[in-house]
Every structure is written in C-alpha cells, then in structure tokens.
GUMIVEX-316545 format. One record per atom (N, C-alpha, C, O): residue in one letter; chain; z, x, y; residue number from 1. Coordinates in Angstrom, 3 decimals, decimal comma, padded with zeros to 6 digits. Layout:
REM residues N
SITE   aa   ch         pz         px         py     i
SITE    A    A          Z          X          Y   NUM
...
This chain:
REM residues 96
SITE   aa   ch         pz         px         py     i
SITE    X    A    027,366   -030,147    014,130     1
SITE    X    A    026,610   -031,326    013,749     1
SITE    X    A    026,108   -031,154    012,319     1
SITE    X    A    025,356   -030,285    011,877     1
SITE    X    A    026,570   -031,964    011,824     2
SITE    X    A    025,896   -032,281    009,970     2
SITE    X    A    024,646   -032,932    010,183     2
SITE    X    A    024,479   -033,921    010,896     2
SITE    X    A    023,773   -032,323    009,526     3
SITE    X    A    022,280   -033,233    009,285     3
SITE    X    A    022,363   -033,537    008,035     3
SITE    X    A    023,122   -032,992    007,234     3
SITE    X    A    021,416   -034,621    007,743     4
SITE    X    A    021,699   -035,282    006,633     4
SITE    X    A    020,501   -035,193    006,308     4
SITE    X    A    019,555   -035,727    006,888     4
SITE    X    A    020,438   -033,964    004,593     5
SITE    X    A    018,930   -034,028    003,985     5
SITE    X    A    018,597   -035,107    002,960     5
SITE    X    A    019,453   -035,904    002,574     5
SITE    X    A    017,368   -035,118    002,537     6
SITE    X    A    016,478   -035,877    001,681     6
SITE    X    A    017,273   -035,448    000,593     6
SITE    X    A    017,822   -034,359    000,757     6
SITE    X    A    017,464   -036,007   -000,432     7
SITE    X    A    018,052   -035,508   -001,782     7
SITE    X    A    017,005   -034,557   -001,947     7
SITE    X    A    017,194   -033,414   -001,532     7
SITE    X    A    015,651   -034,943   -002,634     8
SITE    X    A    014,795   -033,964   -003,022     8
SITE    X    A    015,256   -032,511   -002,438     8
SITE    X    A    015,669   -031,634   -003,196     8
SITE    X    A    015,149   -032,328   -001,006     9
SITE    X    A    014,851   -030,973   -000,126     9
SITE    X    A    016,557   -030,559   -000,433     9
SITE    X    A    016,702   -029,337   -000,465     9
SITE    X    A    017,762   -031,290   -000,645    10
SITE    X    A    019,103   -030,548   -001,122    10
SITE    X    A    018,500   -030,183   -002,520    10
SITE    X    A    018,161   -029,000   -002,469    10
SITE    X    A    018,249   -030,685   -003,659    11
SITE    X    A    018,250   -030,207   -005,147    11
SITE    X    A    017,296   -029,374   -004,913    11
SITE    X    A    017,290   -028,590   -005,862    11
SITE    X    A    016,022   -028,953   -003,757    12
SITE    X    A    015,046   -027,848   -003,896    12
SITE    X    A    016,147   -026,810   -003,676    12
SITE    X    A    016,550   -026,022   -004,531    12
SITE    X    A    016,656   -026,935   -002,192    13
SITE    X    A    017,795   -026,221   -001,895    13
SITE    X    A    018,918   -025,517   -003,161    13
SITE    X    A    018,920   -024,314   -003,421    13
SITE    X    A    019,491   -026,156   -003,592    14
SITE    X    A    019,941   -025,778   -004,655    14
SITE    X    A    019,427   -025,066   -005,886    14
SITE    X    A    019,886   -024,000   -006,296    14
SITE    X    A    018,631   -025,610   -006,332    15
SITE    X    A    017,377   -024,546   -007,013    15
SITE    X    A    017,352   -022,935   -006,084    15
SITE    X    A    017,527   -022,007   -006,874    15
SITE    X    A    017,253   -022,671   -005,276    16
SITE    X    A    016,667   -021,580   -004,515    16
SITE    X    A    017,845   -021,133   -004,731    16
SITE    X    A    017,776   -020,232   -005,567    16
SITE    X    A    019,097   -021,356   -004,323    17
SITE    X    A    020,390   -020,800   -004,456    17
SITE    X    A    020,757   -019,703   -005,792    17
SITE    X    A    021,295   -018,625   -006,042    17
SITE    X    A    019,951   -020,984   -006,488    18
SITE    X    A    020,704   -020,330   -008,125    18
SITE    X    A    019,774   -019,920   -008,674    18
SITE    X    A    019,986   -019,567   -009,834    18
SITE    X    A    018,609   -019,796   -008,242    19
SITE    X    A    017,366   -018,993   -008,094    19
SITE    X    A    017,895   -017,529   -007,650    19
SITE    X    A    018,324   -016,693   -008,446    19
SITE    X    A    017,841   -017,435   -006,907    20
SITE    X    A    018,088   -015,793   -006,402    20
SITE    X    A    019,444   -015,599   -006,370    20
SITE    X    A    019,617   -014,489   -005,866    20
SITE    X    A    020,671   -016,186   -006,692    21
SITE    X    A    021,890   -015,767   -007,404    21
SITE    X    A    021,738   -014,879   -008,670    21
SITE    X    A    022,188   -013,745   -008,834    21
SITE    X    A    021,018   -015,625   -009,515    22
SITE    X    A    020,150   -014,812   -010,690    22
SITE    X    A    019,568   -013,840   -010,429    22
SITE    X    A    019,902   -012,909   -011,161    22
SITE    X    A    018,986   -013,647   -009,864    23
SITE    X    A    018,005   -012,640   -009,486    23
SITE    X    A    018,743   -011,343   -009,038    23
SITE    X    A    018,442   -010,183   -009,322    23
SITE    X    A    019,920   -011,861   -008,170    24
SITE    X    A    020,406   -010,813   -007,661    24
SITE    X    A    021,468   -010,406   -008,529    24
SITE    X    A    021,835   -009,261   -008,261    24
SITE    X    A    022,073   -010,922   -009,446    25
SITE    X    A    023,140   -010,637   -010,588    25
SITE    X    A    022,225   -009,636   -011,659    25
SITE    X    A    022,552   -008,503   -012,011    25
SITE    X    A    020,804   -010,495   -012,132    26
SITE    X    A    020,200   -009,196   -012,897    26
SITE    X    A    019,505   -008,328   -012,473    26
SITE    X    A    018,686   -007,746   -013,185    26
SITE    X    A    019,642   -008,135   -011,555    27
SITE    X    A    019,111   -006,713   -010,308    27
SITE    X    A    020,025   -005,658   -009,449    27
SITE    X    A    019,755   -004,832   -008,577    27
SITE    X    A    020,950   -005,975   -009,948    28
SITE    X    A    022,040   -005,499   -009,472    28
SITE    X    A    022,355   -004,293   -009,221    28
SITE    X    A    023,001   -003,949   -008,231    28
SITE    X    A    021,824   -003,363   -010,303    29
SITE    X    A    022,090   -001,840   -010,979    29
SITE    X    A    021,500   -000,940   -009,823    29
SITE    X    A    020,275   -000,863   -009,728    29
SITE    X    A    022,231   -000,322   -009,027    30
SITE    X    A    022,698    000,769   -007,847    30
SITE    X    A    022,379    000,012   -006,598    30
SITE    X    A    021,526    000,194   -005,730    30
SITE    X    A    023,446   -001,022   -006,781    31
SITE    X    A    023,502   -001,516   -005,136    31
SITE    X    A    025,084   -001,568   -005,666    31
SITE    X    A    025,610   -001,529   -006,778    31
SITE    X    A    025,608   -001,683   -004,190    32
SITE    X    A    027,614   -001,307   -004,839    32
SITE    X    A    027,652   -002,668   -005,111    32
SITE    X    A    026,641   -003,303   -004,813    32
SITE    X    A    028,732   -003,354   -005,688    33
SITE    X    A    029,199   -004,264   -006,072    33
SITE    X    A    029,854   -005,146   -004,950    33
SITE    X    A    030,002   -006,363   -005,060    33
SITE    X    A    030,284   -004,300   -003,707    34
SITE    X    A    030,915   -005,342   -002,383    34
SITE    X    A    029,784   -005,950   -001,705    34
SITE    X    A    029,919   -006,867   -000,894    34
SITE    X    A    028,650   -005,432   -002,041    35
SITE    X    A    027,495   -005,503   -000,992    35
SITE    X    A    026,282   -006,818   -002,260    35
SITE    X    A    025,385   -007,559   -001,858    35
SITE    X    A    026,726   -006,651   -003,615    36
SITE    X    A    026,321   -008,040   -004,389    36
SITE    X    A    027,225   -008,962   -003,872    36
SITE    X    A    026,847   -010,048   -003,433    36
SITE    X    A    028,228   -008,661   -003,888    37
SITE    X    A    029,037   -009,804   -004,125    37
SITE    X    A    029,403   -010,651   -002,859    37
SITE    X    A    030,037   -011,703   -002,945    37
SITE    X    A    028,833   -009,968   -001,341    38
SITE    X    A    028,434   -010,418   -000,129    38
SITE    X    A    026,922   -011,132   -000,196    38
SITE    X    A    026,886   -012,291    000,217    38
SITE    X    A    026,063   -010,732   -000,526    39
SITE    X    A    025,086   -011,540   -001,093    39
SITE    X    A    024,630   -012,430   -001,562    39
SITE    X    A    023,606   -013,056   -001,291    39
SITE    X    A    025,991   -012,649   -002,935    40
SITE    X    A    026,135   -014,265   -003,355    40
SITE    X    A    026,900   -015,212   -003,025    40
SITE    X    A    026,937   -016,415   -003,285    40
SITE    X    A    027,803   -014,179   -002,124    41
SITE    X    A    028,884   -015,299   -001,259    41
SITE    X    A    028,015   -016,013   -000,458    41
SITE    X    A    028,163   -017,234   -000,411    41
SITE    X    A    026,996   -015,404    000,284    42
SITE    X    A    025,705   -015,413    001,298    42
SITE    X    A    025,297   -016,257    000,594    42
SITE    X    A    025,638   -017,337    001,076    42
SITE    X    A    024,692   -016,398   -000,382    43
SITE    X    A    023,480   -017,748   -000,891    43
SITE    X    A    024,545   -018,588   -001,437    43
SITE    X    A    023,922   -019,627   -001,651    43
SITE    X    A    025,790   -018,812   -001,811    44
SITE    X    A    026,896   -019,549   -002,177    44
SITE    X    A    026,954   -020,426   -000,952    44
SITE    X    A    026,523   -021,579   -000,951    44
SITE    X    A    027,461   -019,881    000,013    45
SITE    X    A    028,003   -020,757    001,152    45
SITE    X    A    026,501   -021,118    002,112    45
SITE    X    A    026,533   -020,749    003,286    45
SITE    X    A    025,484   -021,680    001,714    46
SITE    X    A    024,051   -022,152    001,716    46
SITE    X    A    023,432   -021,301    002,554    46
SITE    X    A    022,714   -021,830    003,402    46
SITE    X    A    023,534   -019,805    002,548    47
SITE    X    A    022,807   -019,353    003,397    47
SITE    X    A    021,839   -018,523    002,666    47
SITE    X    A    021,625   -017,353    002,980    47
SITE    X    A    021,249   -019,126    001,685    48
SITE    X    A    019,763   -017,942    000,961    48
SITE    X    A    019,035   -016,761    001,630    48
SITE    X    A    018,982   -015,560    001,363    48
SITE    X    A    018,450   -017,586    002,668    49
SITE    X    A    017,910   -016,952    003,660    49
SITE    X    A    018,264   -015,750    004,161    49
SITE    X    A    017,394   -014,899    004,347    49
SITE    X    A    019,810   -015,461    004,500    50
SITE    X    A    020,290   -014,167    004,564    50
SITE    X    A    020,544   -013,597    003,380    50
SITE    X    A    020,384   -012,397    003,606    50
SITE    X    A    020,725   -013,672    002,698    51
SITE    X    A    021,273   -013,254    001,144    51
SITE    X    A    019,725   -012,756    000,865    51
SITE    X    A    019,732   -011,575    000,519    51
SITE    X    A    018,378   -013,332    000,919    52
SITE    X    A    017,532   -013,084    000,211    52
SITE    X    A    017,053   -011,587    001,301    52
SITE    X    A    017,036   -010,450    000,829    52
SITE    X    A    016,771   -011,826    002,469    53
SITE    X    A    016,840   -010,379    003,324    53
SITE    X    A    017,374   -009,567    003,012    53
SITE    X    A    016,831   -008,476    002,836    53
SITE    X    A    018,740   -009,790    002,804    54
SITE    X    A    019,591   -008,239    002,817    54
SITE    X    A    019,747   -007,549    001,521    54
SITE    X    A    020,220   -006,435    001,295    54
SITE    X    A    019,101   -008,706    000,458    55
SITE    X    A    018,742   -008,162   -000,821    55
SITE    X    A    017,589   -007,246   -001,150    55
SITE    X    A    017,543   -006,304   -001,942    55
SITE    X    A    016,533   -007,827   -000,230    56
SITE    X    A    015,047   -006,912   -000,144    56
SITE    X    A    015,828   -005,512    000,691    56
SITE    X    A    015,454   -004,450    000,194    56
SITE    X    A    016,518   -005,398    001,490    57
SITE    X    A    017,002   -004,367    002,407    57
SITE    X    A    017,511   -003,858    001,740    57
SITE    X    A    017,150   -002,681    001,731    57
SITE    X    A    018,415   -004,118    000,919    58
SITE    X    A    019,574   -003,307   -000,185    58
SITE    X    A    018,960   -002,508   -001,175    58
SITE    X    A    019,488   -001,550   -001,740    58
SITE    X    A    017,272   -003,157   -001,447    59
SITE    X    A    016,434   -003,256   -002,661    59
SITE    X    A    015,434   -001,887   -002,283    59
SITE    X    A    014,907   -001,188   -003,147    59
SITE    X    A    015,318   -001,701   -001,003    60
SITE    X    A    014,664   -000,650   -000,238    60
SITE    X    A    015,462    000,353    000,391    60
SITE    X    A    014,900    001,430    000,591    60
SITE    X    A    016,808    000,215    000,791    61
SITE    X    A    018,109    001,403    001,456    61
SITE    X    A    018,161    002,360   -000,198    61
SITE    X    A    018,244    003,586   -000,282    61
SITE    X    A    018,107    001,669   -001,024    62
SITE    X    A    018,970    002,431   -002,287    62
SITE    X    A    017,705    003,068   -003,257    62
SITE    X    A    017,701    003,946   -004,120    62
SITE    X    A    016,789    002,315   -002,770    63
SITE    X    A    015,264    003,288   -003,336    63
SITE    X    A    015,185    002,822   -004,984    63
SITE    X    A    015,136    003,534   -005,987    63
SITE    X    A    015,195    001,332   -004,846    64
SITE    X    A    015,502    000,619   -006,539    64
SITE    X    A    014,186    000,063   -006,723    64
SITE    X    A    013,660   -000,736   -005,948    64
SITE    X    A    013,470    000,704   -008,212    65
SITE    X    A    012,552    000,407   -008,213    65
SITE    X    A    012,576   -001,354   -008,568    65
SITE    X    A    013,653   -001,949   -008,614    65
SITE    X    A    011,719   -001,814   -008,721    66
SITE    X    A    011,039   -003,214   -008,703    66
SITE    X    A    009,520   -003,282   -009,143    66
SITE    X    A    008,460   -002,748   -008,816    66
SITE    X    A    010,076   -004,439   -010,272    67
SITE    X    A    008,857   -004,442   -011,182    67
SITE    X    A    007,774   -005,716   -010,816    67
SITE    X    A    008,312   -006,749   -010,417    67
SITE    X    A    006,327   -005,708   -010,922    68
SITE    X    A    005,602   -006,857   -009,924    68
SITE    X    A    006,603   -007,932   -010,652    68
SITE    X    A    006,903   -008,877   -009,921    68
SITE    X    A    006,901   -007,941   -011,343    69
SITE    X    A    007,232   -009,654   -011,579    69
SITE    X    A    008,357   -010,103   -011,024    69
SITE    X    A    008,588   -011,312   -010,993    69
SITE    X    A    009,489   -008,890   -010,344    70
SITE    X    A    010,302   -009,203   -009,322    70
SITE    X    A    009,782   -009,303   -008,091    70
SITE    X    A    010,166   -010,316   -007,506    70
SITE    X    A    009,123   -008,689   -007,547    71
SITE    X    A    008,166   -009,132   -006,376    71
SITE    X    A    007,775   -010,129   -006,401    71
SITE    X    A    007,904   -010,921   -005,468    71
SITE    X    A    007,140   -010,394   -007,561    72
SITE    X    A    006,339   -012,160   -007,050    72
SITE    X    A    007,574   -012,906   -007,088    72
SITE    X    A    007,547   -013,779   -006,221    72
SITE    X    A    008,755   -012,906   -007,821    73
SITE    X    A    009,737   -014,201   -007,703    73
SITE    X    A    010,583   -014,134   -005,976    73
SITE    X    A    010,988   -015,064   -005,280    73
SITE    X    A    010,608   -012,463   -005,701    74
SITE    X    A    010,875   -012,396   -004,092    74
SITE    X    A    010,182   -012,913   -003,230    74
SITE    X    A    010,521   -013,167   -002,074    74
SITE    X    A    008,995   -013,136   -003,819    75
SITE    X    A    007,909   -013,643   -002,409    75
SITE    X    A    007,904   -015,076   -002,854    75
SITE    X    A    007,367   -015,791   -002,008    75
SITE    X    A    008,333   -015,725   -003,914    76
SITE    X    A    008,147   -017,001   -004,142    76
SITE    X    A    009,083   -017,517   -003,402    76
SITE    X    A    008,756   -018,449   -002,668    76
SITE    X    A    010,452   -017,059   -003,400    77
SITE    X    A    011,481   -017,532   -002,569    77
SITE    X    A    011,376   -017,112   -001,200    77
SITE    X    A    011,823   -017,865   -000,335    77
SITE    X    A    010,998   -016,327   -000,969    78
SITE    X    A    010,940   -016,015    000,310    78
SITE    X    A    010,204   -016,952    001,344    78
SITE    X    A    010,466   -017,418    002,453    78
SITE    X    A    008,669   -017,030    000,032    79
SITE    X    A    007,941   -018,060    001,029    79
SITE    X    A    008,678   -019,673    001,081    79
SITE    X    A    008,610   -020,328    002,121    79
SITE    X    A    009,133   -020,024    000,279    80
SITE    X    A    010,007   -021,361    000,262    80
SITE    X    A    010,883   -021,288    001,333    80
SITE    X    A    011,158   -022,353    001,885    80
SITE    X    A    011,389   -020,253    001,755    81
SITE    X    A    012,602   -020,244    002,636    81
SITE    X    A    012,036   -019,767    003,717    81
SITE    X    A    012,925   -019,458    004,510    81
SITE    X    A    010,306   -019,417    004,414    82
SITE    X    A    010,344   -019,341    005,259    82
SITE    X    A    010,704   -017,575    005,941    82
SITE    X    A    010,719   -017,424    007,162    82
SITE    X    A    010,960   -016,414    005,030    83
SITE    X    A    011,609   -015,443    004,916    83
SITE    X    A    010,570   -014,901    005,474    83
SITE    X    A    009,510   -015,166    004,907    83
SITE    X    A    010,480   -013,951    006,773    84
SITE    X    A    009,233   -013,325    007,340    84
SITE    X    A    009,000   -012,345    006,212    84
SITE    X    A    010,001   -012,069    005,550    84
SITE    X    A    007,773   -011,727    005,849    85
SITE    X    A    007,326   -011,219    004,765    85
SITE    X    A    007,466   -009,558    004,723    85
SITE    X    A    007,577   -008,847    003,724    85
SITE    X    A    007,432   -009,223    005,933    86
SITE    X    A    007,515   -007,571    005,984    86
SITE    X    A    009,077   -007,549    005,364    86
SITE    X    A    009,772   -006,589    005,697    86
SITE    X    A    009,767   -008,751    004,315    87
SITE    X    A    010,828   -007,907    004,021    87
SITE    X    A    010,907   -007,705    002,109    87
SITE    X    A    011,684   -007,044    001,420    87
SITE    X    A    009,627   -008,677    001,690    88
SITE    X    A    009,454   -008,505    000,474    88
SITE    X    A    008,314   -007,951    000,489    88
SITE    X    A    007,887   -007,801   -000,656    88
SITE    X    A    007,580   -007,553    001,341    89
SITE    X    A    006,128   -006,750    000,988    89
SITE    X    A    005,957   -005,301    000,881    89
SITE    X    A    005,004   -004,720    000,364    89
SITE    X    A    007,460   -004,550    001,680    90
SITE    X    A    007,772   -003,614    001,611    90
SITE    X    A    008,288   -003,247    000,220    90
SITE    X    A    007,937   -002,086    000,013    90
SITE    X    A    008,761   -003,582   -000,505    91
SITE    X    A    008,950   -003,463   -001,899    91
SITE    X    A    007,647   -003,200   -002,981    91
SITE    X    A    007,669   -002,569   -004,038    91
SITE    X    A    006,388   -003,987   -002,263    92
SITE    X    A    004,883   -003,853   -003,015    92
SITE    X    A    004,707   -002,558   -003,557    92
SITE    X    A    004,479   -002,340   -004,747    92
SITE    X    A    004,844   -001,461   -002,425    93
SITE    X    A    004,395   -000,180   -002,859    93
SITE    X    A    005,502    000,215   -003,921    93
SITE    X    A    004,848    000,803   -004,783    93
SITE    X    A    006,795    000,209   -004,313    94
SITE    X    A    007,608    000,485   -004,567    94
SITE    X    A    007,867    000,005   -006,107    94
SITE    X    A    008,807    000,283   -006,852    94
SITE    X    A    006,496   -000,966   -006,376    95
SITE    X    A    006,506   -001,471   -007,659    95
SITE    X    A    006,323   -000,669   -008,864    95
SITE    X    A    005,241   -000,094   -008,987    95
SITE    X    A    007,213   -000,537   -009,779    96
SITE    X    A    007,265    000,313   -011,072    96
SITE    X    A    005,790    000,559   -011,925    96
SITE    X    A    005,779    001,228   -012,958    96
C-alpha cells in the first residue's frame, strides 16, 4: 500500500535524506567503504531511519571519535525521525 504524503512532510523527508547522506560521506574515515555505501543505499531508497542507526552503531563498533557538533546534527535527525536516543547519546561520552 502507497500512502500519499503532504508535500511539505516529502520535501522535510528529503531534506533528512541528504541531510545525513552528507553527514555520513564526511564522516566516513574508518568505517569500511561496503558498510558507507550500505548506509546511503539505506537513506537513498527512503529508509533514514535505518541508515541513521547503523551509522551511530558503525560510529561506536569502530571507536570514531565525534565532535559535539556532530552529535548535535545526530540528535537533530534523529529526533526528526523519531530515532530512539540510546543510539546517538552513546556517542556523548565519546565526544572529542
């Protein structure tokens, strides 16, 4: 079943996409490259939501630091998308 959104809530949608596409292209440095590039296939084919998880997970497996101002743009999207928080808050301590 296709639901049919509000324009507004698709172009927010879209924003968020290419929001953390970015994010995850310039954050990239020691996560492997099959496991980015599953990520943006992930927020490509409209699924942010997973893409933005397994990025905080990838962001914490590989022990990559993170600077507050990547944190706050993780928790900005996160909270937009609804993203339970124990997966960008775990990164807090971990801030550079």
């Amino acid at each position: 079943m296709i639901t049919a959104y509000p324009e507004s809530e698709n172009m927010q949608s879209l924003e968020i996409q290419r929001e953390l596409r970015n994010l995850i292209k310039e954050n990239a440095e020691g996560i492997p490259p099959h496991q980015i590039a599953q990520m943006i296939q992930e927020s490509d084919a409209g699924e942010p939501r997973i893409a933005l998880e397994d990025f905080c997970t990838q962001l914490s497996e590989y022990d990559i630091a993170v600077s507050p101002a990547m944190v706050s743009k993780l928790e900005m999207l996160a909270r937009q998308m609804s993203v339970d928080e124990s997966y960008w808050k775990e990164l807090i301590q971990r801030k550079d």
